[in-house]
N, CA, C and O atoms as a GROMACS GRO file, in nm:
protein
  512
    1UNK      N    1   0.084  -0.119   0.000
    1UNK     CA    2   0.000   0.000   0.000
    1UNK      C    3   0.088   0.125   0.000
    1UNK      O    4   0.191   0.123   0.067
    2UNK      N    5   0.053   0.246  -0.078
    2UNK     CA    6   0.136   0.373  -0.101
    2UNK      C    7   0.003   0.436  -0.036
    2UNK      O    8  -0.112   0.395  -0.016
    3UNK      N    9   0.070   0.548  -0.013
    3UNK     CA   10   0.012   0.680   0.041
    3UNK      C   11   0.011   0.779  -0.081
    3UNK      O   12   0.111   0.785  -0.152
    4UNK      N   13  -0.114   0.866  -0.109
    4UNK     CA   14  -0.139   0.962  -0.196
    4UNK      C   15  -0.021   1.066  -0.159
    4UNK      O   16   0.016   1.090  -0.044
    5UNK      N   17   0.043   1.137  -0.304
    5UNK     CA   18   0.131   1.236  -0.263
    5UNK      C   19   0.092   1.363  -0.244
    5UNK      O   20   0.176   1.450  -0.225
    6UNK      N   21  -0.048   1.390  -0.247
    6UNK     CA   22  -0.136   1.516  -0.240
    6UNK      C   23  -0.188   1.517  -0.060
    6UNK      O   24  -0.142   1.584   0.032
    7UNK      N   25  -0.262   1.447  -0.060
    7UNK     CA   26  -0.350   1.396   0.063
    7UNK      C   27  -0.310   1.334   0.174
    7UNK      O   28  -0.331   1.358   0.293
    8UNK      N   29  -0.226   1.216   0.097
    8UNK     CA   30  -0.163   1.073   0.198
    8UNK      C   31  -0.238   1.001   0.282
    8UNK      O   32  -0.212   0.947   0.390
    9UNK      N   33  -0.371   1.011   0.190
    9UNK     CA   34  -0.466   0.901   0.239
    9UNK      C   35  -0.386   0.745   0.179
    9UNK      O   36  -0.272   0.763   0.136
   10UNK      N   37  -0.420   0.650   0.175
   10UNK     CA   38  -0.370   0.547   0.157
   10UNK      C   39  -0.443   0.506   0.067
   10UNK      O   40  -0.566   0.511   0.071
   11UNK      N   41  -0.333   0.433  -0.083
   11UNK     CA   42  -0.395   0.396  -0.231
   11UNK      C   43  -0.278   0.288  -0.288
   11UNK      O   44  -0.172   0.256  -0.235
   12UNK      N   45  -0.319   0.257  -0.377
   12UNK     CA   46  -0.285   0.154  -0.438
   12UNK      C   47  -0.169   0.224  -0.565
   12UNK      O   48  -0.072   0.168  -0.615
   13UNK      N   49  -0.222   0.366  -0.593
   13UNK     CA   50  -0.121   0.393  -0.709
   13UNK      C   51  -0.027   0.547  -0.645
   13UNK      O   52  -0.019   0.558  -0.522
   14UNK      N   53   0.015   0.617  -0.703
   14UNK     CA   54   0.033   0.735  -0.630
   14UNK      C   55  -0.016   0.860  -0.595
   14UNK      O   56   0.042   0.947  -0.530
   15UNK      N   57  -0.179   0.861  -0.663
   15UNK     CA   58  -0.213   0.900  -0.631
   15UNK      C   59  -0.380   0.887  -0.601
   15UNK      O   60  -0.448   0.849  -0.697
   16UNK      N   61  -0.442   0.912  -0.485
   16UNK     CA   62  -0.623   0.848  -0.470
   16UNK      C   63  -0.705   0.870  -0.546
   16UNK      O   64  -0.800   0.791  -0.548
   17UNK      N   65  -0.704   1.013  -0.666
   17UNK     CA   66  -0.759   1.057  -0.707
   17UNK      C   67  -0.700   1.138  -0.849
   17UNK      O   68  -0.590   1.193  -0.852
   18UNK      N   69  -0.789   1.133  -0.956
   18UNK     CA   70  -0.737   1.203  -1.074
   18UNK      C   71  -0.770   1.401  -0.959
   18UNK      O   72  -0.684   1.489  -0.965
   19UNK      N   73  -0.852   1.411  -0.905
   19UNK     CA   74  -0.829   1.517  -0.841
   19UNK      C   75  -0.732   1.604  -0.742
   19UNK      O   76  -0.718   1.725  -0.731
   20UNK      N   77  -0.677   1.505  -0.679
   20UNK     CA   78  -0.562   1.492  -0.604
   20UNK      C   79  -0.441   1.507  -0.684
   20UNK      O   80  -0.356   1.586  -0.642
   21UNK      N   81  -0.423   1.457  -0.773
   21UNK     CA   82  -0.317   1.447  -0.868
   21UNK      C   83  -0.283   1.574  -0.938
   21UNK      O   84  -0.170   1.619  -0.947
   22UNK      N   85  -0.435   1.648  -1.004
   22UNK     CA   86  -0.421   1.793  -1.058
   22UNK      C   87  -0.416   1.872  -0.945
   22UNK      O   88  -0.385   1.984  -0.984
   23UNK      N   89  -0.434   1.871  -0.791
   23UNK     CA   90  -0.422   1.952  -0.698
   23UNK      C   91  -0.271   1.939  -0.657
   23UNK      O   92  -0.210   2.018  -0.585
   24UNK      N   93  -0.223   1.822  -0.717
   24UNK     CA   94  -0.040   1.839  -0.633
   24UNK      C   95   0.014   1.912  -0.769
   24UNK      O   96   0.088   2.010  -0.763
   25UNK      N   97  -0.028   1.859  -0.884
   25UNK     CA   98   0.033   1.943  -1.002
   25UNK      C   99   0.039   2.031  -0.984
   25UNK      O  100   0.152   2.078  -0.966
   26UNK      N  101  -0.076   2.116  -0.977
   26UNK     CA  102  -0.087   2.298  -0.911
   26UNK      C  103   0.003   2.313  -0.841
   26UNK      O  104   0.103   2.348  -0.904
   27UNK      N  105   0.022   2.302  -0.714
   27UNK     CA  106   0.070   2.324  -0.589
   27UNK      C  107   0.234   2.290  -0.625
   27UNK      O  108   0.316   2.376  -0.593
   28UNK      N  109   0.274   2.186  -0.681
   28UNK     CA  110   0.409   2.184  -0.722
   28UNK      C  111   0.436   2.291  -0.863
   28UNK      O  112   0.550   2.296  -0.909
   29UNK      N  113   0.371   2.338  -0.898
   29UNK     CA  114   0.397   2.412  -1.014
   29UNK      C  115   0.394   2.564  -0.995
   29UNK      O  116   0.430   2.639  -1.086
   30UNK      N  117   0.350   2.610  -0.873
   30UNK     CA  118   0.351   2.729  -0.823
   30UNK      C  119   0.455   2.750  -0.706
   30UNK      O  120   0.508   2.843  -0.645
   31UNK      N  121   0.453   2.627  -0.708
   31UNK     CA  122   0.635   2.652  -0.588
   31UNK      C  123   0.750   2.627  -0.662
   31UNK      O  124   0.856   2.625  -0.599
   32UNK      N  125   0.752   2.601  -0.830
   32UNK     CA  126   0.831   2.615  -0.889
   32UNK      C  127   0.804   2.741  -0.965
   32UNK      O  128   0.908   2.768  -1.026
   33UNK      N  129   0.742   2.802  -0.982
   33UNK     CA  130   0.737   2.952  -1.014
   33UNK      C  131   0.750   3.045  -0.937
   33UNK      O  132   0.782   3.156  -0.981
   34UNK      N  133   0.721   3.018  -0.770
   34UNK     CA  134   0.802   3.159  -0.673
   34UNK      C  135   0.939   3.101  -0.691
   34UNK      O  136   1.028   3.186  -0.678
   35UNK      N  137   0.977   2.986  -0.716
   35UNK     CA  138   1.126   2.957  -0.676
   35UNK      C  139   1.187   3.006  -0.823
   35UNK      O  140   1.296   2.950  -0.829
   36UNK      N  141   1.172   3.070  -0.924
   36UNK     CA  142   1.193   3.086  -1.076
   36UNK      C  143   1.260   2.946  -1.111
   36UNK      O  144   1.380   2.933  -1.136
   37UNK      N  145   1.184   2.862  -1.109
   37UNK     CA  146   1.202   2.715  -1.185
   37UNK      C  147   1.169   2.721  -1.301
   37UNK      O  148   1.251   2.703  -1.391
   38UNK      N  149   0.994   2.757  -1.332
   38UNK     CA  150   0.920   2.743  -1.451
   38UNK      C  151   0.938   2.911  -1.479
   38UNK      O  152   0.990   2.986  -1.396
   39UNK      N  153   0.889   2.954  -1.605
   39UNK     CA  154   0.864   3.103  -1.652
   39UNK      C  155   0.715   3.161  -1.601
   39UNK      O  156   0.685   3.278  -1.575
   40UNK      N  157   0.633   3.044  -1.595
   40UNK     CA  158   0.486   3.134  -1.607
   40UNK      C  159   0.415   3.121  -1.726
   40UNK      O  160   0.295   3.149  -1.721
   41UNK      N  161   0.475   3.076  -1.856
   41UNK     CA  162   0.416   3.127  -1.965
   41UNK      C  163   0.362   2.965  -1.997
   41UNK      O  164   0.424   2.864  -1.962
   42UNK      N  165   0.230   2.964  -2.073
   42UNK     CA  166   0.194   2.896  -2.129
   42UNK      C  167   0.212   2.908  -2.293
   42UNK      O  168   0.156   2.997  -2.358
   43UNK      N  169   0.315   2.786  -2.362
   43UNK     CA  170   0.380   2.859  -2.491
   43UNK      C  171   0.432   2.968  -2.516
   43UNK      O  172   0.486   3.011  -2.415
   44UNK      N  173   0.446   3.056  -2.627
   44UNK     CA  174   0.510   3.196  -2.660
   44UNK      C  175   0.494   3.296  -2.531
   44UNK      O  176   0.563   3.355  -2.448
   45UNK      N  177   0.381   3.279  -2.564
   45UNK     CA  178   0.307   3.427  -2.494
   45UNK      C  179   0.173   3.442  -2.375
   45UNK      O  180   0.129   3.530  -2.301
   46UNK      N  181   0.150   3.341  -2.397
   46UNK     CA  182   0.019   3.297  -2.299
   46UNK      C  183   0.064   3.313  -2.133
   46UNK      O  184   0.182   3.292  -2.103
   47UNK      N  185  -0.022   3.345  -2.040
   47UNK     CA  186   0.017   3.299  -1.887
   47UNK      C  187  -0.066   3.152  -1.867
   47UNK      O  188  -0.180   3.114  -1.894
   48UNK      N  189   0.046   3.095  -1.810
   48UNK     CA  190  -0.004   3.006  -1.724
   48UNK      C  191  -0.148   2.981  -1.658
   48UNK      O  192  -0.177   3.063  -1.571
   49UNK      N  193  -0.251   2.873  -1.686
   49UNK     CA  194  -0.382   2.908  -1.622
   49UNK      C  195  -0.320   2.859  -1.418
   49UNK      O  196  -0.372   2.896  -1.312
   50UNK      N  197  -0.216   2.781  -1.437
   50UNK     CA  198  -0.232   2.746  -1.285
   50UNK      C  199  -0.195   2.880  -1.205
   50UNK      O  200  -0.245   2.911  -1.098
   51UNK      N  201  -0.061   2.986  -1.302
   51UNK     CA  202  -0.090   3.121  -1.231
   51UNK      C  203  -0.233   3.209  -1.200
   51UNK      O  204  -0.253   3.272  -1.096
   52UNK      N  205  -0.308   3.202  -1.291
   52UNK     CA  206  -0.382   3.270  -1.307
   52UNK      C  207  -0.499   3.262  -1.229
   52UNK      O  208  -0.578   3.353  -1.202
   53UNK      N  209  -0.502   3.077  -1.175
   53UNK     CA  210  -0.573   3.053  -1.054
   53UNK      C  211  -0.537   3.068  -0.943
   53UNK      O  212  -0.616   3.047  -0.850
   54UNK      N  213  -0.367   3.120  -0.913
   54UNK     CA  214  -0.326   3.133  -0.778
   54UNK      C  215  -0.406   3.299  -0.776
   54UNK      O  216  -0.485   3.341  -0.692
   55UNK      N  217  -0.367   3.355  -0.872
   55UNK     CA  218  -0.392   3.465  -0.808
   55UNK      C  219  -0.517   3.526  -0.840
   55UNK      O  220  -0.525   3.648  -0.830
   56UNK      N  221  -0.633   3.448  -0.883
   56UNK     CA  222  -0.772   3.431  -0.847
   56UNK      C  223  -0.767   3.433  -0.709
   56UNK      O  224  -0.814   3.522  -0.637
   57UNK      N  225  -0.698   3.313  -0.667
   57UNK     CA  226  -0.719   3.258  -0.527
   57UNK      C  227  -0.685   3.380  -0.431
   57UNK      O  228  -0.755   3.423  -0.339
   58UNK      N  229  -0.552   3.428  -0.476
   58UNK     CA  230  -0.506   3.584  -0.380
   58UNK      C  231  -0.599   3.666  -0.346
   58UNK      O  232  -0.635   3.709  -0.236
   59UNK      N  233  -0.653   3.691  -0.506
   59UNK     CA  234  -0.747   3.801  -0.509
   59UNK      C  235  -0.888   3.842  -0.434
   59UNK      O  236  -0.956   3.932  -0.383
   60UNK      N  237  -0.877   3.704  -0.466
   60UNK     CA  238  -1.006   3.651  -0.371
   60UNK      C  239  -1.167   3.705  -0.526
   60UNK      O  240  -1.266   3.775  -0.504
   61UNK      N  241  -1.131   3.642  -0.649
   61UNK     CA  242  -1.183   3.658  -0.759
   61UNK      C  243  -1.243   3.786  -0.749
   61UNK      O  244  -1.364   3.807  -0.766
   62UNK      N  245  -1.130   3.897  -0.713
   62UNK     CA  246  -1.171   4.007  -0.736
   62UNK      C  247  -1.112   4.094  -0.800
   62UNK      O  248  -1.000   4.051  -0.824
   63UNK      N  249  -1.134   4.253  -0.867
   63UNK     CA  250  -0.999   4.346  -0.920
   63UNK      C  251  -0.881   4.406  -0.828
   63UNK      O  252  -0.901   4.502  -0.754
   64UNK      N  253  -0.817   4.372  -0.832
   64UNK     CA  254  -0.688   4.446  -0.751
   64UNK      C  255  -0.677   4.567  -0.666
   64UNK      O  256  -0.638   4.599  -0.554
   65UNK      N  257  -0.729   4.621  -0.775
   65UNK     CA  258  -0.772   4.786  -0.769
   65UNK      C  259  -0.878   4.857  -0.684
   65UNK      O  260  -0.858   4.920  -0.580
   66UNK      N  261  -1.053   4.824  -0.779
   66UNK     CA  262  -1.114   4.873  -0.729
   66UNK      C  263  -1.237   4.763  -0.688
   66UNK      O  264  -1.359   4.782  -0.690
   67UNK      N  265  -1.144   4.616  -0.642
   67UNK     CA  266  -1.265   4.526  -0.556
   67UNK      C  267  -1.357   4.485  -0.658
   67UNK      O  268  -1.463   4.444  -0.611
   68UNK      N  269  -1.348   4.484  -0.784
   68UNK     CA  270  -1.504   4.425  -0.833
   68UNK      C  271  -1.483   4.295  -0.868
   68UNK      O  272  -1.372   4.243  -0.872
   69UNK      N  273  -1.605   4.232  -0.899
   69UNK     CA  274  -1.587   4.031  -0.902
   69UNK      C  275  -1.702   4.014  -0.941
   69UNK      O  276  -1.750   3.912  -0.892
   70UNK      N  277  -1.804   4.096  -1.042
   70UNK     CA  278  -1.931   4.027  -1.090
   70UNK      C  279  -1.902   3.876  -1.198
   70UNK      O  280  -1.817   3.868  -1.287
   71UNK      N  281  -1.973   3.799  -1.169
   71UNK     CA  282  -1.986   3.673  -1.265
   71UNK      C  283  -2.029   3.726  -1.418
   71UNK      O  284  -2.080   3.838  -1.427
   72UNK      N  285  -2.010   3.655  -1.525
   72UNK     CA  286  -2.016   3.674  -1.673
   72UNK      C  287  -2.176   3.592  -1.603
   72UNK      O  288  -2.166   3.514  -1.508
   73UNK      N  289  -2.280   3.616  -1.651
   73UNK     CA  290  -2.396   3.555  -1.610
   73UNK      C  291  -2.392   3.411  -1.773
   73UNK      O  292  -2.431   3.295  -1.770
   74UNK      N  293  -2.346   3.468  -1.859
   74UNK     CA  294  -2.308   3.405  -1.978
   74UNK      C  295  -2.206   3.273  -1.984
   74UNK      O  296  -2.209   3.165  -2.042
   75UNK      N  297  -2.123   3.334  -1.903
   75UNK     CA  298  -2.008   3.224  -1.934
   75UNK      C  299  -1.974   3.138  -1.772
   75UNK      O  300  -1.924   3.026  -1.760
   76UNK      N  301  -2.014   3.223  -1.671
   76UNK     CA  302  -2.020   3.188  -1.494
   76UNK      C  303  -1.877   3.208  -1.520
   76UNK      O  304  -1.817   3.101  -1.520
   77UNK      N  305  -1.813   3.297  -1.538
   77UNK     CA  306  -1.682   3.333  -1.497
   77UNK      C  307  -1.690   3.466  -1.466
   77UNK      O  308  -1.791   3.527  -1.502
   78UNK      N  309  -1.569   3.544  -1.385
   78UNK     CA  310  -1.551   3.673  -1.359
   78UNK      C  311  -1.425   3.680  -1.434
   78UNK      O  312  -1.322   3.613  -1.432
   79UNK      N  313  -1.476   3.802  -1.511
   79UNK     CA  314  -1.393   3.817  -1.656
   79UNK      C  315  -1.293   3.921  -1.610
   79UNK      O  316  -1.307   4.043  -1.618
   80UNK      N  317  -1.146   3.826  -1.539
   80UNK     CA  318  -1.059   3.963  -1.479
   80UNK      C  319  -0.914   3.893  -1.543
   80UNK      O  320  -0.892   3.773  -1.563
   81UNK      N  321  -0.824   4.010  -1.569
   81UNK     CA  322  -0.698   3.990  -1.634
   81UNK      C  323  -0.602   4.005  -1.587
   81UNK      O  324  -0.600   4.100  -1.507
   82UNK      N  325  -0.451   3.917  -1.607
   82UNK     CA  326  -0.381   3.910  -1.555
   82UNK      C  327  -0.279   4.063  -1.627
   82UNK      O  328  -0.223   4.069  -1.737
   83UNK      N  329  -0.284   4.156  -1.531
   83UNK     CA  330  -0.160   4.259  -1.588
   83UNK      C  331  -0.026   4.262  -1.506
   83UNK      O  332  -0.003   4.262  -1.385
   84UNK      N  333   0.063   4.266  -1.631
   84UNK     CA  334   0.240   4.292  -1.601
   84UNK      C  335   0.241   4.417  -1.538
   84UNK      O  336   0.196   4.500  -1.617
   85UNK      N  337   0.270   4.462  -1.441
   85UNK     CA  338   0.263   4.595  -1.371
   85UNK      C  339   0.367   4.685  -1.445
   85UNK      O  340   0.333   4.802  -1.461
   86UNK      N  341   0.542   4.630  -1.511
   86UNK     CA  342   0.630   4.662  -1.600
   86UNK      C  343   0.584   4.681  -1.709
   86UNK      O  344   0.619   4.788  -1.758
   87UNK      N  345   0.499   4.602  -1.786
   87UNK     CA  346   0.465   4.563  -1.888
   87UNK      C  347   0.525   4.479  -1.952
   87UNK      O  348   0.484   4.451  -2.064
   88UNK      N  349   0.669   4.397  -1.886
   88UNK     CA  350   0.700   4.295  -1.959
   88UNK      C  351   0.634   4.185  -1.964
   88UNK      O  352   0.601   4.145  -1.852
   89UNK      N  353   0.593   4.106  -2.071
   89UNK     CA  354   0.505   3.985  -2.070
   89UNK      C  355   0.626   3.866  -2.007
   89UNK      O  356   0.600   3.752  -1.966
   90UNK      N  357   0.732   3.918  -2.013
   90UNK     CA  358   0.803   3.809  -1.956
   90UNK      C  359   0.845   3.789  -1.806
   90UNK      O  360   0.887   3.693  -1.741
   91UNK      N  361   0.822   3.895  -1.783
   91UNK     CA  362   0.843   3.913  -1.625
   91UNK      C  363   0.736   3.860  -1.530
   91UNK      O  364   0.672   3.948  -1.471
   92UNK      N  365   0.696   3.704  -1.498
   92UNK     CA  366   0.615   3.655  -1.432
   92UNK      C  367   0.640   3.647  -1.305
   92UNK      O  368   0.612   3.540  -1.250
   93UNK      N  369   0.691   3.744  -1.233
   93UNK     CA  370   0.749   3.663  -1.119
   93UNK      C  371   0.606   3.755  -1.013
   93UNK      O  372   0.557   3.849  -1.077
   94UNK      N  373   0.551   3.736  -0.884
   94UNK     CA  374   0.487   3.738  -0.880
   94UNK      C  375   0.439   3.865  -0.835
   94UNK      O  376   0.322   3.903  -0.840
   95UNK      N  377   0.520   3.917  -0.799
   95UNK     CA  378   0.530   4.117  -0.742
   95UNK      C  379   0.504   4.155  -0.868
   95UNK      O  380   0.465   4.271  -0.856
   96UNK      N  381   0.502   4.124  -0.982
   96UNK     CA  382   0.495   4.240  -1.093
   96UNK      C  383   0.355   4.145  -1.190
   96UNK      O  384   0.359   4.148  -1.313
   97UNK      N  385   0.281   4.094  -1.143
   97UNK     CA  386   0.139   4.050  -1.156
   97UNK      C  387   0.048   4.090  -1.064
   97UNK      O  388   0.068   4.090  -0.942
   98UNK      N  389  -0.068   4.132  -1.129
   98UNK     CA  390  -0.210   4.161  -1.050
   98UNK      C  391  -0.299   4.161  -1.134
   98UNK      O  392  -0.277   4.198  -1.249
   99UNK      N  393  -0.417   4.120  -1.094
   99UNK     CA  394  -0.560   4.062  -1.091
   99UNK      C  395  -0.616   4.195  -1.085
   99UNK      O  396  -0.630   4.257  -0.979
  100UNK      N  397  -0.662   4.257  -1.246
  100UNK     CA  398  -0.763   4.363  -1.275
  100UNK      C  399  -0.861   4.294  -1.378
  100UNK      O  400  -0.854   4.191  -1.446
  101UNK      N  401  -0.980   4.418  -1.357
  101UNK     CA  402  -1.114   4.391  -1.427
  101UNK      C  403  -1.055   4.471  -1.560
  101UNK      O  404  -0.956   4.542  -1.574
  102UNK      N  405  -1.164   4.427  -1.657
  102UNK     CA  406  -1.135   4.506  -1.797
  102UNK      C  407  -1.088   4.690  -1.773
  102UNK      O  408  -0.995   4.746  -1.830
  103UNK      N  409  -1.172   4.744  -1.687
  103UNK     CA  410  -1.188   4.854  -1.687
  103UNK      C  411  -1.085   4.875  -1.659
  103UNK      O  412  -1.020   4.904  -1.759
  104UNK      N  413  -0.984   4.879  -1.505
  104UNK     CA  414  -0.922   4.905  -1.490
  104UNK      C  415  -0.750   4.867  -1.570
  104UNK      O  416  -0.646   4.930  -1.588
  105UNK      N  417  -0.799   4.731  -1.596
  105UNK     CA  418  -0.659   4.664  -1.710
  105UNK      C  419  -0.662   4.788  -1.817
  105UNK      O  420  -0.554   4.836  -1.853
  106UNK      N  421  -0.778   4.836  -1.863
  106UNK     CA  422  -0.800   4.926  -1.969
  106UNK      C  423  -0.725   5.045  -1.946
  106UNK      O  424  -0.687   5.077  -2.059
  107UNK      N  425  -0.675   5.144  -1.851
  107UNK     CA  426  -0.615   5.238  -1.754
  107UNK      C  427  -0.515   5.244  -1.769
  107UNK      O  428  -0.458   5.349  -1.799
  108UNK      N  429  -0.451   5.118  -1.753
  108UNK     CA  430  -0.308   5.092  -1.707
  108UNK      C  431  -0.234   5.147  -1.840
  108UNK      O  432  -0.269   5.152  -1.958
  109UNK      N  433  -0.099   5.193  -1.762
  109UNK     CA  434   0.003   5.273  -1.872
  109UNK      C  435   0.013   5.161  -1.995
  109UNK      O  436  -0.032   5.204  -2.102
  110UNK      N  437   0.066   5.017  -1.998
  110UNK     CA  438   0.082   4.937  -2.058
  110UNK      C  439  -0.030   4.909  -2.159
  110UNK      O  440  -0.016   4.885  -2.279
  111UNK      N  441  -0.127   4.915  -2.097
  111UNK     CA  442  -0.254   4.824  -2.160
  111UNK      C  443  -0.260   4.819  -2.356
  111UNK      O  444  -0.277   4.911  -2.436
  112UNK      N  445  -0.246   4.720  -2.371
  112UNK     CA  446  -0.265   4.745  -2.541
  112UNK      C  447  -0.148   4.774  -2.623
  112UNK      O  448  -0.036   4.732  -2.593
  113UNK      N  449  -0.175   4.855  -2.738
  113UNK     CA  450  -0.096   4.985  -2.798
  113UNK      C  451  -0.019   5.051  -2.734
  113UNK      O  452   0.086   5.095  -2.781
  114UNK      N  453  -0.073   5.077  -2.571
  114UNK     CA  454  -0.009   5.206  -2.420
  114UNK      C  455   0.139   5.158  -2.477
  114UNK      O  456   0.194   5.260  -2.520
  115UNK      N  457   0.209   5.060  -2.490
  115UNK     CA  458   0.310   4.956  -2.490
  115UNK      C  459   0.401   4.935  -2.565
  115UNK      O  460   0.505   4.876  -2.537
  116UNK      N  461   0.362   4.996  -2.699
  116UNK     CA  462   0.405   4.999  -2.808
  116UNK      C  463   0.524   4.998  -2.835
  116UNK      O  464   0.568   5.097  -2.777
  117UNK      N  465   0.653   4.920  -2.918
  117UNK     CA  466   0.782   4.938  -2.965
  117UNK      C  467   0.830   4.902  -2.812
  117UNK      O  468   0.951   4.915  -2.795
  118UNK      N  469   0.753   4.858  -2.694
  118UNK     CA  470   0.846   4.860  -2.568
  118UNK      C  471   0.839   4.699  -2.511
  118UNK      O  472   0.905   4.631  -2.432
  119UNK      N  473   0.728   4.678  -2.593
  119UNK     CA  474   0.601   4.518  -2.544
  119UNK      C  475   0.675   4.416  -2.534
  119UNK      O  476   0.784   4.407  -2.476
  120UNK      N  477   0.613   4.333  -2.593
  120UNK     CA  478   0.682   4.151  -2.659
  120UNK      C  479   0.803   4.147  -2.802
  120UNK      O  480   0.810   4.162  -2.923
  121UNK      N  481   0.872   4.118  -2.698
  121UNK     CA  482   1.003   4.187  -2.803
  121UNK      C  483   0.995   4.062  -2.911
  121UNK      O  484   1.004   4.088  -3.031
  122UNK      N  485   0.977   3.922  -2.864
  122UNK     CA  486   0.930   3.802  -2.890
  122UNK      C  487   0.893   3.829  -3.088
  122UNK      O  488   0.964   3.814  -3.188
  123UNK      N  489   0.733   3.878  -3.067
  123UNK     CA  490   0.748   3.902  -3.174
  123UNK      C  491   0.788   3.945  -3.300
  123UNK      O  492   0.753   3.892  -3.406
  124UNK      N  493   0.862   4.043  -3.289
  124UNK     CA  494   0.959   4.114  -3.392
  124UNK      C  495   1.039   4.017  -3.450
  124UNK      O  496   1.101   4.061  -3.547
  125UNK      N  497   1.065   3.878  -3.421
  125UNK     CA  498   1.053   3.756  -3.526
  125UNK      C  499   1.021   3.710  -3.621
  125UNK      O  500   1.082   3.643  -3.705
  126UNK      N  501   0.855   3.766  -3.609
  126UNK     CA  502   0.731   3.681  -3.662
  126UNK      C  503   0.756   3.871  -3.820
  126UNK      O  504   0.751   3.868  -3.943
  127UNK      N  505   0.771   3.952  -3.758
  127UNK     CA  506   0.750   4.073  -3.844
  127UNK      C  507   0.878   4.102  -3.971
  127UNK      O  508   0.894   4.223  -3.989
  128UNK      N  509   0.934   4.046  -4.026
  128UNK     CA  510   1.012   4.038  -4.115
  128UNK      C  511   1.017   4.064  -4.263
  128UNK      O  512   1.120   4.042  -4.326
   0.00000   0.00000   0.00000
């Protein structure tokens, strides 16, 4: 008999549960991102959704800023974005991420275009 590596209830494989299993994934994958193990990024340019649920979780599924957290009544999500406070998309580390609503993501010096010639240097690859 093994013990679950999430839980350590007692199982037959290593872990009790396909739920347990995506809950140690998380949890090991965000202590390799405060420790700068992983980048953060999902592919090129994407963030990470397991970041994006820690700091749901921080936020407490709210805006950073000015507290708001209404549900999409459409989609049952609260439609809030992860912004680079630098504006580097590469800079995931976790002081220079926060949890804003459209409105306020909309504000920010960076937001968009705000960014321009300074952004994702990444792409200037793809522009040739």
């Amino acid at each position: 008999m093994n013990y679950c590596f999430n839980c350590e209830k007692t199982t037959r494989n290593k872990f009790c549960s396909i739920i347990c299993q995506k809950d140690y994934e998380y949890k090991k994958y965000i202590q390799e991102w405060k420790a700068g193990k992983v980048s953060g990024l999902r592919g090129e340019y994407q963030i990470s959704m397991h970041i994006k649920t820690y700091l749901l979780k921080k936020y407490n599924n709210k805006c950073g800023r000015c507290g708001w957290g209404e549900m999409n009544v459409y989609t049952q999500n609260i439609p809030l974005e992860v912004e680079h406070i630098d504006g580097n998309y590469m800079n995931n580390k976790e002081e220079n991420l926060i949890l804003l609503c459209p409105n306020c993501h909309s504000l920010t010096q960076t937001y968009k275009g705000a960014n321009r010639n300074h952004g994702r240097q990444g792409r200037k690859k793809y522009m040739k």
